[in-house]
mmCIF file of the N, C-alpha and C atoms, coordinates in Angstrom:
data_MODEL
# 
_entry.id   MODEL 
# 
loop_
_atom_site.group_PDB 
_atom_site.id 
_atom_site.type_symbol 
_atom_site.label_atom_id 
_atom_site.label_alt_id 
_atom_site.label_comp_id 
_atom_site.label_asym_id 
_atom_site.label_entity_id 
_atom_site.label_seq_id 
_atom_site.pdbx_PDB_ins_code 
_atom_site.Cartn_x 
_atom_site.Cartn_y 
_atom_site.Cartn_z 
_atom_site.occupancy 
_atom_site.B_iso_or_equiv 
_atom_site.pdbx_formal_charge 
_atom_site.auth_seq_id 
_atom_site.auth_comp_id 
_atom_site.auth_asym_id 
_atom_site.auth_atom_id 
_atom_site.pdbx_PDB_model_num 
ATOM 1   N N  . UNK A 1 1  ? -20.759 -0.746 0.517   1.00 0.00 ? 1  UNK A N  1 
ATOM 2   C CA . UNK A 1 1  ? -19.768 0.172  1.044   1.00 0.00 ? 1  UNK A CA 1 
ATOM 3   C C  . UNK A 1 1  ? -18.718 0.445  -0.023  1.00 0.00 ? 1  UNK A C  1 
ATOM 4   N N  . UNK A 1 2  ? -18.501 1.624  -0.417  1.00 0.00 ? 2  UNK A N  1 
ATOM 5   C CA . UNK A 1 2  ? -17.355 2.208  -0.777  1.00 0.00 ? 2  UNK A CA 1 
ATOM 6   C C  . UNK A 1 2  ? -16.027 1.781  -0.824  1.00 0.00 ? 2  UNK A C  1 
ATOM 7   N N  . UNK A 1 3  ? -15.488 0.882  -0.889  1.00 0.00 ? 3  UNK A N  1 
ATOM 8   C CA . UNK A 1 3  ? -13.576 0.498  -0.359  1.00 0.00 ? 3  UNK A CA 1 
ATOM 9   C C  . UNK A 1 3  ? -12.934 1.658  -0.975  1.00 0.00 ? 3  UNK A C  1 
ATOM 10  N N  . UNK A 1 4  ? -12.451 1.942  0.112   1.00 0.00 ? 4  UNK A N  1 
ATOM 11  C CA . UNK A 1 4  ? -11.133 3.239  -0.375  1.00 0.00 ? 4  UNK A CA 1 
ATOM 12  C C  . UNK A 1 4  ? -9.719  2.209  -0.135  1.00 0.00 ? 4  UNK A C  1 
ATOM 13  N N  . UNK A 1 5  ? -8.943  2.315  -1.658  1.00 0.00 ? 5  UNK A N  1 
ATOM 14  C CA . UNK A 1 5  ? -7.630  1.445  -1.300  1.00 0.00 ? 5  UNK A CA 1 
ATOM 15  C C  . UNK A 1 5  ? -6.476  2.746  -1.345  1.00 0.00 ? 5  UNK A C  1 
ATOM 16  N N  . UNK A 1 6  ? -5.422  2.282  -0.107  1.00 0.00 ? 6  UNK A N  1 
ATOM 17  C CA . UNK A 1 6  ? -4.666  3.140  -0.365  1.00 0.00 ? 6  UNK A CA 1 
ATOM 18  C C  . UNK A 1 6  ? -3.212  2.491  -0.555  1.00 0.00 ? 6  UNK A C  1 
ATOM 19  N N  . UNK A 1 7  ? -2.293  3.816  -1.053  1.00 0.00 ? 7  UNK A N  1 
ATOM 20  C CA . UNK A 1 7  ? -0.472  2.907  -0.841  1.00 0.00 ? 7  UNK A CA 1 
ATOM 21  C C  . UNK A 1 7  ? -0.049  2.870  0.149   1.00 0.00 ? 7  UNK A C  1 
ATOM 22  N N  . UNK A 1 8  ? 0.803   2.094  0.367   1.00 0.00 ? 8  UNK A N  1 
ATOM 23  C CA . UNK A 1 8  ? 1.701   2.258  1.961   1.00 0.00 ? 8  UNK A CA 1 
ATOM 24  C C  . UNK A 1 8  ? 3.153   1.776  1.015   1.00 0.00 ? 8  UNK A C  1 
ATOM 25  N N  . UNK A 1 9  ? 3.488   3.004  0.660   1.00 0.00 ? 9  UNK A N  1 
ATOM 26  C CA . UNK A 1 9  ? 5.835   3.083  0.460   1.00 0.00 ? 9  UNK A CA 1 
ATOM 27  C C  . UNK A 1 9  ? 6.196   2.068  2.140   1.00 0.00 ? 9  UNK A C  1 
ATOM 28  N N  . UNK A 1 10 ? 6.381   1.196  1.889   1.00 0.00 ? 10 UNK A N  1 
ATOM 29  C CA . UNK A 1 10 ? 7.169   0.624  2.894   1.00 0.00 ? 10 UNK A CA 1 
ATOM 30  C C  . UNK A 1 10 ? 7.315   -1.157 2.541   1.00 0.00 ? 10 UNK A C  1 
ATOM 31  N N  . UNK A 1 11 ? 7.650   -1.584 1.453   1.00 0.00 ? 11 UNK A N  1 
ATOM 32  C CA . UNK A 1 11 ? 8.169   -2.846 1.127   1.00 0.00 ? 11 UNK A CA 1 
ATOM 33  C C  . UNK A 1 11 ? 9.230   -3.607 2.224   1.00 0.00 ? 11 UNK A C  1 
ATOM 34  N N  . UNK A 1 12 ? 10.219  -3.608 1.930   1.00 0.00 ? 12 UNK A N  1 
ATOM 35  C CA . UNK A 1 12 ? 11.436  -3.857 2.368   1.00 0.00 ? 12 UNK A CA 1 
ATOM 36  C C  . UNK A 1 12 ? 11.676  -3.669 4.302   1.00 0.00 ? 12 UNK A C  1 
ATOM 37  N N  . UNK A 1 13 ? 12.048  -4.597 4.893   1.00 0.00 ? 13 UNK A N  1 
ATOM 38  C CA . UNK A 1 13 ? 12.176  -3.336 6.512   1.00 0.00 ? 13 UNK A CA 1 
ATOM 39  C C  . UNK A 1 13 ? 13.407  -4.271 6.563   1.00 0.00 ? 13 UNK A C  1 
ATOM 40  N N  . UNK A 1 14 ? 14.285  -3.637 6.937   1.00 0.00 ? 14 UNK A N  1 
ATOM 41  C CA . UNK A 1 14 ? 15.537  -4.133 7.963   1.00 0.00 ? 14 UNK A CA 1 
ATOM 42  C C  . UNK A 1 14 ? 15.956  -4.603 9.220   1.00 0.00 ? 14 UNK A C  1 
ATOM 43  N N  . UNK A 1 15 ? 15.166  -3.870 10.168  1.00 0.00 ? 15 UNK A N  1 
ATOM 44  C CA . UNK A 1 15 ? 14.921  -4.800 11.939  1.00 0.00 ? 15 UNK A CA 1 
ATOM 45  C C  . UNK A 1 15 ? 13.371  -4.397 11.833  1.00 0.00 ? 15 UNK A C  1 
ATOM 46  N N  . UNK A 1 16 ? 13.364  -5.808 12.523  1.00 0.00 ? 16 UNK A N  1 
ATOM 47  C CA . UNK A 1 16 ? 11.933  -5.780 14.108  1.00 0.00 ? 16 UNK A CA 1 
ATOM 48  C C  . UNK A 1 16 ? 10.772  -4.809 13.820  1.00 0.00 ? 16 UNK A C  1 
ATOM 49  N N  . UNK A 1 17 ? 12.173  -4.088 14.152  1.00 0.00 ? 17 UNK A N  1 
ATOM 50  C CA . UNK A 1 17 ? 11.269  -2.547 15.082  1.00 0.00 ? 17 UNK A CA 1 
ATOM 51  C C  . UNK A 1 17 ? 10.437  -1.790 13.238  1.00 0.00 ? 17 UNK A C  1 
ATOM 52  N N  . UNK A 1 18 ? 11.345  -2.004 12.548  1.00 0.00 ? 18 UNK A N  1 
ATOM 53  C CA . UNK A 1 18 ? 10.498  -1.708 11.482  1.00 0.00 ? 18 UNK A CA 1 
ATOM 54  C C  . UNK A 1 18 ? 9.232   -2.183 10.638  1.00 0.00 ? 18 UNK A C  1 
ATOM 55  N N  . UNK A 1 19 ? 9.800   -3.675 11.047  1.00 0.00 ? 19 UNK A N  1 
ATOM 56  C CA . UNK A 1 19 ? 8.726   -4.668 10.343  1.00 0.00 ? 19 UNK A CA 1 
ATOM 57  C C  . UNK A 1 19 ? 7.396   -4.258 11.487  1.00 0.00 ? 19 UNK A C  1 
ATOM 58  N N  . UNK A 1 20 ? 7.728   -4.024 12.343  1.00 0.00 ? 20 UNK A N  1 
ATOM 59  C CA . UNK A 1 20 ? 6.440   -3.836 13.375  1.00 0.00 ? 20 UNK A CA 1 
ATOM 60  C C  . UNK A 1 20 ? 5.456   -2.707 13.368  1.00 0.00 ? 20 UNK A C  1 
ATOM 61  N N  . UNK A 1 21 ? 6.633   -1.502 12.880  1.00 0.00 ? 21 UNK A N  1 
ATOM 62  C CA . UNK A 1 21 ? 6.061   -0.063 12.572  1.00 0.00 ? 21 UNK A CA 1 
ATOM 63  C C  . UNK A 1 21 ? 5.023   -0.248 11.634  1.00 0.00 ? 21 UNK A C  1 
ATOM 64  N N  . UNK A 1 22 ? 5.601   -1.091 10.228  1.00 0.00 ? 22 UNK A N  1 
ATOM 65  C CA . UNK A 1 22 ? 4.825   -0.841 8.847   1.00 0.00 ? 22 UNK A CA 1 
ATOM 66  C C  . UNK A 1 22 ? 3.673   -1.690 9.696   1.00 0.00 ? 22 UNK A C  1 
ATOM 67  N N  . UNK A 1 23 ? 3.809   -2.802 10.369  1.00 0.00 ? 23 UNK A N  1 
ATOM 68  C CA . UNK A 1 23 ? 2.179   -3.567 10.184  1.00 0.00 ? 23 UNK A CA 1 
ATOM 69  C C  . UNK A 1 23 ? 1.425   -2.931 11.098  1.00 0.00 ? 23 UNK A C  1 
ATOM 70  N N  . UNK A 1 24 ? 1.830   -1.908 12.352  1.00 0.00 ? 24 UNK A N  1 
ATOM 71  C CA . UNK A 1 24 ? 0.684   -1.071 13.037  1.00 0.00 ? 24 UNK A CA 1 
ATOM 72  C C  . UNK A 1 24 ? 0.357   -0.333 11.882  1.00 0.00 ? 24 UNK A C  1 
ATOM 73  N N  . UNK A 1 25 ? 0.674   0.418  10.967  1.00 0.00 ? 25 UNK A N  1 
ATOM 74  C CA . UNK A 1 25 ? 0.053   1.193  10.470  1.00 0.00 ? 25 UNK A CA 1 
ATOM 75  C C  . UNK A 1 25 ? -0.990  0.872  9.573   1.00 0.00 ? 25 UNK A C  1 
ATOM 76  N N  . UNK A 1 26 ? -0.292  -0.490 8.991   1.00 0.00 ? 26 UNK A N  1 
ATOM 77  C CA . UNK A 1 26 ? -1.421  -0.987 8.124   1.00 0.00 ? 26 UNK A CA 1 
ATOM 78  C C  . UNK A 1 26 ? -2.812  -1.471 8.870   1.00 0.00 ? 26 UNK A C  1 
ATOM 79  N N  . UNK A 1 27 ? -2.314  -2.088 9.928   1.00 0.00 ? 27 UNK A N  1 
ATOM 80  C CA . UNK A 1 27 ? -3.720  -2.634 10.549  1.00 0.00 ? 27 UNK A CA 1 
ATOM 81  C C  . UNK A 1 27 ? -4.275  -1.220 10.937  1.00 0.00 ? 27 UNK A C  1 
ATOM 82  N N  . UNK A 1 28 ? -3.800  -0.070 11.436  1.00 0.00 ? 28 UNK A N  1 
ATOM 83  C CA . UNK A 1 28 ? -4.780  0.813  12.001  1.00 0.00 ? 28 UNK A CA 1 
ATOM 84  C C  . UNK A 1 28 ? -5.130  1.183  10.665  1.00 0.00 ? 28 UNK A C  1 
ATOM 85  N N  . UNK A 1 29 ? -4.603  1.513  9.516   1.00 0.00 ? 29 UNK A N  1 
ATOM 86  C CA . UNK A 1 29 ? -5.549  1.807  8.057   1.00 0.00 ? 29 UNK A CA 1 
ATOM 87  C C  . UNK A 1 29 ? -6.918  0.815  7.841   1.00 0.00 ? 29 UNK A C  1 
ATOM 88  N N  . UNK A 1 30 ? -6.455  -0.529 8.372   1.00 0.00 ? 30 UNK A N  1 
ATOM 89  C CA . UNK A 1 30 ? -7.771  -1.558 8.144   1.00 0.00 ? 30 UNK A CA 1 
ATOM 90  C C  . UNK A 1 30 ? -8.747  -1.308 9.250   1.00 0.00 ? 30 UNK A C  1 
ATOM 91  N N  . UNK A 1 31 ? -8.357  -0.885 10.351  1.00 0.00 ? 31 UNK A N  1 
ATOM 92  C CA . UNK A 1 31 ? -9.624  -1.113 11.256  1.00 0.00 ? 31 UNK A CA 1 
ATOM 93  C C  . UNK A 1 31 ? -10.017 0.499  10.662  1.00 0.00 ? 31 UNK A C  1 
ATOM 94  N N  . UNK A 1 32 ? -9.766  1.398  10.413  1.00 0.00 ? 32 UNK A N  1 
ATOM 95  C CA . UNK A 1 32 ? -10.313 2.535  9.327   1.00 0.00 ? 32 UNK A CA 1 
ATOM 96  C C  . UNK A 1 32 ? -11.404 1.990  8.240   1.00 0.00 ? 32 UNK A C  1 
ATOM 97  N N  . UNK A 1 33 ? -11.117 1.081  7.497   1.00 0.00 ? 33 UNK A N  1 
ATOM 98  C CA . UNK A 1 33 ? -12.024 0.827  6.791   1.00 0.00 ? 33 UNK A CA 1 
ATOM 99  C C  . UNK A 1 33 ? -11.106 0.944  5.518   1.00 0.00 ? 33 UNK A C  1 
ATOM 100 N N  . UNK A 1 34 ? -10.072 1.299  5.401   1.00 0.00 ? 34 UNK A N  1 
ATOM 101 C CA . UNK A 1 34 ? -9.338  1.107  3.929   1.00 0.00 ? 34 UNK A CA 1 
ATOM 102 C C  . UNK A 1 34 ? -8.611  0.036  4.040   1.00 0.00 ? 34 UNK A C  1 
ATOM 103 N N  . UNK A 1 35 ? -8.143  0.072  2.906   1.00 0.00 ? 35 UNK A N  1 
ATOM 104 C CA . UNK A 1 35 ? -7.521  -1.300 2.113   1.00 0.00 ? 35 UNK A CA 1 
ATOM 105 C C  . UNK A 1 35 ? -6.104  -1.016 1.747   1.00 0.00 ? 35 UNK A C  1 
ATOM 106 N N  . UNK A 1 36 ? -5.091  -1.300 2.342   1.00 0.00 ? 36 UNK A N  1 
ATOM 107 C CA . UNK A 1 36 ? -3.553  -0.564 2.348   1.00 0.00 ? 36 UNK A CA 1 
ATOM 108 C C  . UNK A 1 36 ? -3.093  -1.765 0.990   1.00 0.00 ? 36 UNK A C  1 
ATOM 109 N N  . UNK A 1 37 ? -2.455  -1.759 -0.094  1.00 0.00 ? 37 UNK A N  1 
ATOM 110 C CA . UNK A 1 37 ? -1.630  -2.379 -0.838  1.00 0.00 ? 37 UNK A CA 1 
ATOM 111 C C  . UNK A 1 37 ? -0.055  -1.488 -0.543  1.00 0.00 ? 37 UNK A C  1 
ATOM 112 N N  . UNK A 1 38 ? 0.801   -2.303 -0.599  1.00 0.00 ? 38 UNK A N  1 
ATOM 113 C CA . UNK A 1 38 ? 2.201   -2.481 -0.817  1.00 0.00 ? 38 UNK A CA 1 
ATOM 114 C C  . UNK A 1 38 ? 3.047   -3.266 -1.693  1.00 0.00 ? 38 UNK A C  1 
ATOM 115 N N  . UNK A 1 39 ? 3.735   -2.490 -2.804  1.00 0.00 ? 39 UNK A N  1 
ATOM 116 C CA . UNK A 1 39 ? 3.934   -3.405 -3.911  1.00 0.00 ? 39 UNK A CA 1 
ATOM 117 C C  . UNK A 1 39 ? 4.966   -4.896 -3.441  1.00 0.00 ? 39 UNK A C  1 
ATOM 118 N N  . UNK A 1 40 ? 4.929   -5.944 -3.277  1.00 0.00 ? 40 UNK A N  1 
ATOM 119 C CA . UNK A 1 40 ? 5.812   -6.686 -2.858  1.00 0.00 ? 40 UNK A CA 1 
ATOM 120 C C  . UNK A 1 40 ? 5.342   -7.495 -1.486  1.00 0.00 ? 40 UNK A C  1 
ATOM 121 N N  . UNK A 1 41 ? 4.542   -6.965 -1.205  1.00 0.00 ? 41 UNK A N  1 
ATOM 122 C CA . UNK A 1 41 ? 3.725   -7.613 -0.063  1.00 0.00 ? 41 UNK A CA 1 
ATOM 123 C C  . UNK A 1 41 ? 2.642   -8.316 -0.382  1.00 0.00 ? 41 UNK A C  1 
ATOM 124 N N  . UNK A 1 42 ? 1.867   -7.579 -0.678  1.00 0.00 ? 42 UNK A N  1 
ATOM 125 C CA . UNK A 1 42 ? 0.032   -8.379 -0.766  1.00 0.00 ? 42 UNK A CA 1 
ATOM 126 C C  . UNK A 1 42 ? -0.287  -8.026 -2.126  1.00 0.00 ? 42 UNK A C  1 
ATOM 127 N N  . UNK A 1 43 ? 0.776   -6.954 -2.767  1.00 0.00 ? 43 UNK A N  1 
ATOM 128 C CA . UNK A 1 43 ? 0.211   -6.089 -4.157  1.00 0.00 ? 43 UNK A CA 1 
ATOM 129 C C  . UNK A 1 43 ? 1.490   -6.530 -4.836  1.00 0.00 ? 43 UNK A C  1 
ATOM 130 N N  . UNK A 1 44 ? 1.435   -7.378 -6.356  1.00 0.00 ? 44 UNK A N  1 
ATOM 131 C CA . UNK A 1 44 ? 2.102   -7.662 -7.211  1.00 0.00 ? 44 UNK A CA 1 
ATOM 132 C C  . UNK A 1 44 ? 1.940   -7.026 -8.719  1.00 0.00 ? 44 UNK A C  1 
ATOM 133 N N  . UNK A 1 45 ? 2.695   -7.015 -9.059  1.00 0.00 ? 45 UNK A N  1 
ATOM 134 C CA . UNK A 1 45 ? 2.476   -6.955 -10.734 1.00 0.00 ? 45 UNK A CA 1 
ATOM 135 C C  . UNK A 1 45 ? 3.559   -7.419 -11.975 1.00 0.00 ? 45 UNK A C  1 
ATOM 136 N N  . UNK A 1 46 ? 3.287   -7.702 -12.544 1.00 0.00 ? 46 UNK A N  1 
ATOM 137 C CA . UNK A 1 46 ? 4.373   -8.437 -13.845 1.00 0.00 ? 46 UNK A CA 1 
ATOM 138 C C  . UNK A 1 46 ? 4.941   -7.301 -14.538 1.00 0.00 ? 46 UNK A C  1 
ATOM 139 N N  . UNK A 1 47 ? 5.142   -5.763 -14.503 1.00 0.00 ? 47 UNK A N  1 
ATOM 140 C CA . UNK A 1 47 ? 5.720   -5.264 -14.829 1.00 0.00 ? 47 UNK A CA 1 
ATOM 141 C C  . UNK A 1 47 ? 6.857   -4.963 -14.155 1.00 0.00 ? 47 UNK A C  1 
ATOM 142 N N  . UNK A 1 48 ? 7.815   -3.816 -14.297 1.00 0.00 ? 48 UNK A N  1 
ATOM 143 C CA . UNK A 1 48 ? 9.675   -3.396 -13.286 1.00 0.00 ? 48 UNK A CA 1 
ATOM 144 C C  . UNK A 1 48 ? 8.641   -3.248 -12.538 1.00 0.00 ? 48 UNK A C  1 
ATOM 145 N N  . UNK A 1 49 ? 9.584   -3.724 -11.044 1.00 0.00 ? 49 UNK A N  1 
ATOM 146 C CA . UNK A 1 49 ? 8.923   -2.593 -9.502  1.00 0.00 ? 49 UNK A CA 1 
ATOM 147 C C  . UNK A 1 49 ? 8.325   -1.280 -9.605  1.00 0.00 ? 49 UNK A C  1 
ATOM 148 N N  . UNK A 1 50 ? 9.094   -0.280 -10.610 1.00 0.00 ? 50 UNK A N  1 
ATOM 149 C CA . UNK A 1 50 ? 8.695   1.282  -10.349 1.00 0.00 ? 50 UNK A CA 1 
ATOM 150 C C  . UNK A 1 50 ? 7.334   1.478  -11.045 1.00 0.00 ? 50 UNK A C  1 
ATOM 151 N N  . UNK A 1 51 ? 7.059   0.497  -12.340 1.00 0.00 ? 51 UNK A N  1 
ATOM 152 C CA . UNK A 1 51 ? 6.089   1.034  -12.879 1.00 0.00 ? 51 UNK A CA 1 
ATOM 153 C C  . UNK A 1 51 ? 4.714   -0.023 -12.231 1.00 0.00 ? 51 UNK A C  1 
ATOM 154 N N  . UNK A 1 52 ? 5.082   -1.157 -11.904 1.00 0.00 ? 52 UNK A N  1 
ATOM 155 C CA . UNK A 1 52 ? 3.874   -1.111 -10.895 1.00 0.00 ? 52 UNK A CA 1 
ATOM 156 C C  . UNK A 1 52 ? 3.888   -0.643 -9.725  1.00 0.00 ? 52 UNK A C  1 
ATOM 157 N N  . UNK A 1 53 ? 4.713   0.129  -9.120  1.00 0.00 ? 53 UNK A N  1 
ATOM 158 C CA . UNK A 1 53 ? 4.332   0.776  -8.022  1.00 0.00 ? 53 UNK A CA 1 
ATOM 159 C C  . UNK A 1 53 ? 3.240   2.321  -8.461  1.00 0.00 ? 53 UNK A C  1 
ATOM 160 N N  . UNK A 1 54 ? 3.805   2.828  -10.074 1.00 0.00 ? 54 UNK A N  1 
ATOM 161 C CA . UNK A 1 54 ? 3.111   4.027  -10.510 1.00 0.00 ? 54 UNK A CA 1 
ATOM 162 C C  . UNK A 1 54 ? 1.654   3.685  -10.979 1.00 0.00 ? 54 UNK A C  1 
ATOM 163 N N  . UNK A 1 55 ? 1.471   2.165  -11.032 1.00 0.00 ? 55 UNK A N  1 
ATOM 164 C CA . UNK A 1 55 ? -0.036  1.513  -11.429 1.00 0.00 ? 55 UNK A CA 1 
ATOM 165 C C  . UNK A 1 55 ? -0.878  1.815  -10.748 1.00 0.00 ? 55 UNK A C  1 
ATOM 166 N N  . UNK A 1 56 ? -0.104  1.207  -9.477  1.00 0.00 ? 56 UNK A N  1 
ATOM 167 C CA . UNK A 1 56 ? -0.810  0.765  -8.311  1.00 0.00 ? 56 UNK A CA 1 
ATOM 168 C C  . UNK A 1 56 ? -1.120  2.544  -7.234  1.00 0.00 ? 56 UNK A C  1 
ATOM 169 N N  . UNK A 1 57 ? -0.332  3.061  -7.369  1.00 0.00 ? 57 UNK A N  1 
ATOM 170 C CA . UNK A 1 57 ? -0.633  4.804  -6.637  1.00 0.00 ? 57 UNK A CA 1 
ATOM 171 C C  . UNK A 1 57 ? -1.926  5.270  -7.409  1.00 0.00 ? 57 UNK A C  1 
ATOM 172 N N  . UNK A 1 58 ? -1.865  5.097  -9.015  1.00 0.00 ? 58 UNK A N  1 
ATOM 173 C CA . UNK A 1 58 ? -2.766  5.402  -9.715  1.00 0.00 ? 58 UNK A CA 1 
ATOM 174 C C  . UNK A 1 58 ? -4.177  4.895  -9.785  1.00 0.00 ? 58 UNK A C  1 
ATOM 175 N N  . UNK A 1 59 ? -4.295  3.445  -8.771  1.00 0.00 ? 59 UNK A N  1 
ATOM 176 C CA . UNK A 1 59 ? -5.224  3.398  -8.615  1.00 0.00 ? 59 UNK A CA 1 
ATOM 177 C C  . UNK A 1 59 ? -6.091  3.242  -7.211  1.00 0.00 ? 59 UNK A C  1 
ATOM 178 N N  . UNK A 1 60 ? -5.379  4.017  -6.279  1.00 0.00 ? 60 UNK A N  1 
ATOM 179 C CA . UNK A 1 60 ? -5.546  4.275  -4.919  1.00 0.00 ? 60 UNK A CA 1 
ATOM 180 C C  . UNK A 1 60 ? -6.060  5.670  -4.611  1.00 0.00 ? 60 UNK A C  1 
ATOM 181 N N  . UNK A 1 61 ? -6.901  5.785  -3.714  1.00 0.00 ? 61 UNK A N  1 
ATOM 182 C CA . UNK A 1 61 ? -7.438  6.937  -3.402  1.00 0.00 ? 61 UNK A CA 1 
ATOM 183 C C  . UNK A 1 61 ? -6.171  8.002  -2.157  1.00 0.00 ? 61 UNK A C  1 
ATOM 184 N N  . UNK A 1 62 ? -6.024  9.100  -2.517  1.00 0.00 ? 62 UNK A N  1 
ATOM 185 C CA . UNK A 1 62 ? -5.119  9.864  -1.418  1.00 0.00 ? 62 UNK A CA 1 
ATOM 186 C C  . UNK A 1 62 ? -3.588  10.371 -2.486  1.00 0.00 ? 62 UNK A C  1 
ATOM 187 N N  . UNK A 1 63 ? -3.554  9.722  -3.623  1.00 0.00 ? 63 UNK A N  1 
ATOM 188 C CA . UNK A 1 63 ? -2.434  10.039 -4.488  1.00 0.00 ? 63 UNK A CA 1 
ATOM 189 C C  . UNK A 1 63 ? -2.983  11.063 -5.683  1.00 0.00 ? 63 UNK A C  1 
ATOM 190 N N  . UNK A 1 64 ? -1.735  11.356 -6.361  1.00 0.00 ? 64 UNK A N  1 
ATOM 191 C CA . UNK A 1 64 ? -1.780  11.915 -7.422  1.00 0.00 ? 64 UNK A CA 1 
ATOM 192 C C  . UNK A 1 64 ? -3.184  11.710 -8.093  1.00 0.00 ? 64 UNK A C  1 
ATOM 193 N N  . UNK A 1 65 ? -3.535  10.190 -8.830  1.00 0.00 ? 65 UNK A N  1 
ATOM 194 C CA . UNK A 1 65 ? -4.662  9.362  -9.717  1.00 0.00 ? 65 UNK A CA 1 
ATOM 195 C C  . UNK A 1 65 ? -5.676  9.251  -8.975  1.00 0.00 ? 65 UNK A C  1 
ATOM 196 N N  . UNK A 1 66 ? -5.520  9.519  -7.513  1.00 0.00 ? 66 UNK A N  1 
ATOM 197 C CA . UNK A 1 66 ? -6.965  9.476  -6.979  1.00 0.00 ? 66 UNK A CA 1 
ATOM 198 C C  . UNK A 1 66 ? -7.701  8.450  -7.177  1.00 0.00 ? 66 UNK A C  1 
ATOM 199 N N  . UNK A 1 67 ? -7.332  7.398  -7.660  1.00 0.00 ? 67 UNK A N  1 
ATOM 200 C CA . UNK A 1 67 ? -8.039  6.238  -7.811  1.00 0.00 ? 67 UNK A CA 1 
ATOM 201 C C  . UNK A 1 67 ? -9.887  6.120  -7.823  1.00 0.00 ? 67 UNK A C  1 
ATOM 202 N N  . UNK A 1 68 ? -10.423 4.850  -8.020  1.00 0.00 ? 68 UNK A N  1 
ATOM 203 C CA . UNK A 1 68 ? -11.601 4.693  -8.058  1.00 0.00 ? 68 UNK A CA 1 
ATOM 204 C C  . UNK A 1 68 ? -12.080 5.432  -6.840  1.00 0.00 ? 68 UNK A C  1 
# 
């Protein structure tokens, strides 16, 4: 099978109600069949935040880089 990985912009949440929003969405992306990264969550990198966040878009399908 194919894995399509995608981004999810949503690091950081402030209440509840947010932290709850980002993880429905991610789980309904997984029972989809994709693979959600978020830089700071499950997706790291040793470079500044911004430029692994521009790594990581670049190698996701649905962005700019279109990834693998």
């Amino acid at each position: 099978m194919n894995e399509r990985h995608v981004f999810v912009s949503g690091g950081g949440t402030v209440t509840p109600r947010q932290e709850a929003f980002v993880r429905a969405v991610k789980e309904r992306l997984r029972r989809e069949g994709l693979i959600p990264h978020t830089v700071g969550r499950n997706t790291f990198g040793s470079d500044a935040p911004l430029k692994t966040i521009i790594d990581w878009m670049d190698r996701c399908s649905g962005t700019p880089g279109d990834g693998p």
